[in-house]
C-alpha positions in Angstrom: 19.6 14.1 10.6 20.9 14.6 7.2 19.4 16.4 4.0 19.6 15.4 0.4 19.1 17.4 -2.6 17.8 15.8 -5.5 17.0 16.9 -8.5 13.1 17.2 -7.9 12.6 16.3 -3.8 14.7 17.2 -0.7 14.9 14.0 1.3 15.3 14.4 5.4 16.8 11.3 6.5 16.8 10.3 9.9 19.6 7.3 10.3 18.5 6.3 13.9 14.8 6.4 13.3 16.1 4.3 9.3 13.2 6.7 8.2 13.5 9.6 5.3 10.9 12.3 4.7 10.8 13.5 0.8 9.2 16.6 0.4 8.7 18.3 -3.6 10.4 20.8 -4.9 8.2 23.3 -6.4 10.0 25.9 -8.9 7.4 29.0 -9.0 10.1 31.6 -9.7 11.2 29.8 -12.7 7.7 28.8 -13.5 6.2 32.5 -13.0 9.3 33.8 -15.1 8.2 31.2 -18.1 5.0 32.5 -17.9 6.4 36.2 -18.7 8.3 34.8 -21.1 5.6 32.5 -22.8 3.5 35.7 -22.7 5.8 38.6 -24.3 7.0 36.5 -26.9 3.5 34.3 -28.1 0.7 35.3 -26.0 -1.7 32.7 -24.6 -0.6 30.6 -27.4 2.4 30.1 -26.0 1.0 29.3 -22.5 -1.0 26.5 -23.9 1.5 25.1 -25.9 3.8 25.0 -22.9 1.3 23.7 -20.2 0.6 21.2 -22.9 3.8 19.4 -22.9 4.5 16.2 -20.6 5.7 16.1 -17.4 8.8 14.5 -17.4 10.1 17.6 -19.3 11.6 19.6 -16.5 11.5 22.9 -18.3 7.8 22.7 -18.6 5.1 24.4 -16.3 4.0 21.6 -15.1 7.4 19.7 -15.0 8.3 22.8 -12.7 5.5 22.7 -10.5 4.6 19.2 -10.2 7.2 16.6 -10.9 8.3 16.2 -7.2 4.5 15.1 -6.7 4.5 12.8 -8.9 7.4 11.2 -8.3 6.5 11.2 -4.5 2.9 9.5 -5.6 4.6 7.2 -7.8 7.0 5.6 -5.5 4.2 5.5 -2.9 2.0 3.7 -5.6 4.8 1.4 -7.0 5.6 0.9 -3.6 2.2 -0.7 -2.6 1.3 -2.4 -5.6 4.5 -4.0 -6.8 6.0 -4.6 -2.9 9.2 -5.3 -4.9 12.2 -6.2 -2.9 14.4 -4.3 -4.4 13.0 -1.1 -3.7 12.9 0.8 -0.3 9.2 0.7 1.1 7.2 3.9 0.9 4.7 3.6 4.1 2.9 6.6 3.7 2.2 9.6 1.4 0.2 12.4 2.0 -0.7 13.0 -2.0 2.8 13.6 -2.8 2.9 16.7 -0.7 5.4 14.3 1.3 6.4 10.8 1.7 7.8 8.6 4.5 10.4 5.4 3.6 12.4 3.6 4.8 16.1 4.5 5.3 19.0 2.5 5.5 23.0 2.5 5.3 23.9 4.5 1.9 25.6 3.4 -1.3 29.2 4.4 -0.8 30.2 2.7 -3.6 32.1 4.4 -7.0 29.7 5.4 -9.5 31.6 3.0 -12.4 30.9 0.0 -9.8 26.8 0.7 -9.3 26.7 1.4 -13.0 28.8 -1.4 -14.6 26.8 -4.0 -12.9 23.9 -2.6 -13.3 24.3 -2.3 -17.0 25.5 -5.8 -17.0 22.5 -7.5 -14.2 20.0 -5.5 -16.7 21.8 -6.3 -20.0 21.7 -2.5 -21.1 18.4 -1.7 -20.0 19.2 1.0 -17.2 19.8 3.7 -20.0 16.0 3.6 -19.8 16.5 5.9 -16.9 20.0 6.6 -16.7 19.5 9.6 -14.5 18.5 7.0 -11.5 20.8 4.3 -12.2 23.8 6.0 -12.3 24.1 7.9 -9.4 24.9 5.4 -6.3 23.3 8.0 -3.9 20.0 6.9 -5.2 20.9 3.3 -3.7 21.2 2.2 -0.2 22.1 -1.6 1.3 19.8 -3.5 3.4 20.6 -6.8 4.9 23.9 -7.0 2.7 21.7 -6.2 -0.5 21.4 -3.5 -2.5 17.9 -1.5 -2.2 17.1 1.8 -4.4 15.3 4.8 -2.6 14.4 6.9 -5.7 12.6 5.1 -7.9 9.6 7.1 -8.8 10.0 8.0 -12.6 8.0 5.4 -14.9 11.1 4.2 -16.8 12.9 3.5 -14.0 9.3 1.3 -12.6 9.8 -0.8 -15.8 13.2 -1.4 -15.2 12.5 -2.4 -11.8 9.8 -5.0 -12.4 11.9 -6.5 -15.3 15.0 -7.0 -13.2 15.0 -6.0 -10.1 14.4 -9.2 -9.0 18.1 -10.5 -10.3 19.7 -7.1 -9.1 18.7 -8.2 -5.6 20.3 -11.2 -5.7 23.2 -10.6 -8.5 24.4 -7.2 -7.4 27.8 -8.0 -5.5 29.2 -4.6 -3.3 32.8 -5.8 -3.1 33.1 -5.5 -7.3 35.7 -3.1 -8.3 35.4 -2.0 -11.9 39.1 -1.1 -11.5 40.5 -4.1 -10.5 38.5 -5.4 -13.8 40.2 -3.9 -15.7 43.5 -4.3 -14.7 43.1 -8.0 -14.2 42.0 -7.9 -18.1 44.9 -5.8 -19.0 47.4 -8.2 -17.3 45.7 -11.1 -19.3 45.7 -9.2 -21.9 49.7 -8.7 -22.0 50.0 -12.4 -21.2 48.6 -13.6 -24.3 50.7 -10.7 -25.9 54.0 -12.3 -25.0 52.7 -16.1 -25.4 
């Protein structure tokens, strides 16, 4: 059994079982001491203005108390709808409170390897959602391909649908972005003397 910490969920992998449990994080401290805050310095004007703002803003009421939800519903619901092969399946969620996917052998690969081709397989269009893309612990391999396992924000959906199709099947795991370079370098100094 192994535990990840993620920005909004705490995923409990189980590697035998290639299941993972994501539960929500729910931040009431911080949410209870924006509250104070909100109040002392603007009243119930404040409070409003604050609950009103979206989600995806993680310093926001309810980006503090309910964006783990809603990125466990939305991976459950992308999940079922899409059935996209480049995600991990979601099989069940219990309204976000937790969900169960599948788990398989993580991304041990470099951050500058994940990223480059992913910038390159999507021509640019992962800085949509650079906070998923570019960490390779959000990415696992299945059947020799690589699969991604937190995918519940709706920028990174988008992405998904566009090109995840030509990720699956363009995404090599023995690229080195390092031996890129210095292969380019080398050329490089060859033209240089010629």
């Amino acid at each position: 059994m192994r535990f990840h910490l993620g920005t909004d969920r705490v995923a409990v992998v189980f590697p035998l079982l290639h299941i993972a449990i994501k539960f929500p994080i729910v931040r009431v401290w911080r949410a209870v001491r924006l509250l104070y805050r909100d109040i002392c310095s603007g009243g119930w004007k404040q409070v409003k203005k604050d609950w009103g703002y979206p989600m995806e803003m993680r310093a926001c009421f309810r980006g503090l108390l309910f964006r783990g939800f809603a990125a466990n519903w939305g991976e459950f619901r992308f999940w079922w709808q899409t059935r996209h092969p480049f995600v991990q399946p979601t099989f069940i969620s219990f309204f976000g409170l937790f969900n169960v996917q599948r788990a398989d052998a993580p991304c041990l690969l470099k951050r500058e390897d994940v990223w480059v081709q992913l910038y390159r397989l999507t021509q640019g269009k992962v800085f949509a959602d650079a906070h998923h893309f570019a960490e390779p612990g959000n990415f696992c391999f299945r059947d020799g391909k690589l699969r991604m396992h937190d995918y519940g924000g709706r920028a990174c959906q988008g992405v998904i649908v566009r090109y995840g199709a030509s990720i699956v099947t363009g995404f090599d795991p023995a690229y080195r972005w390092e031996a890129e370079n210095v292969d380019a370098k080398r050329t490089e100094e060859k033209d240089d003397r010629s």
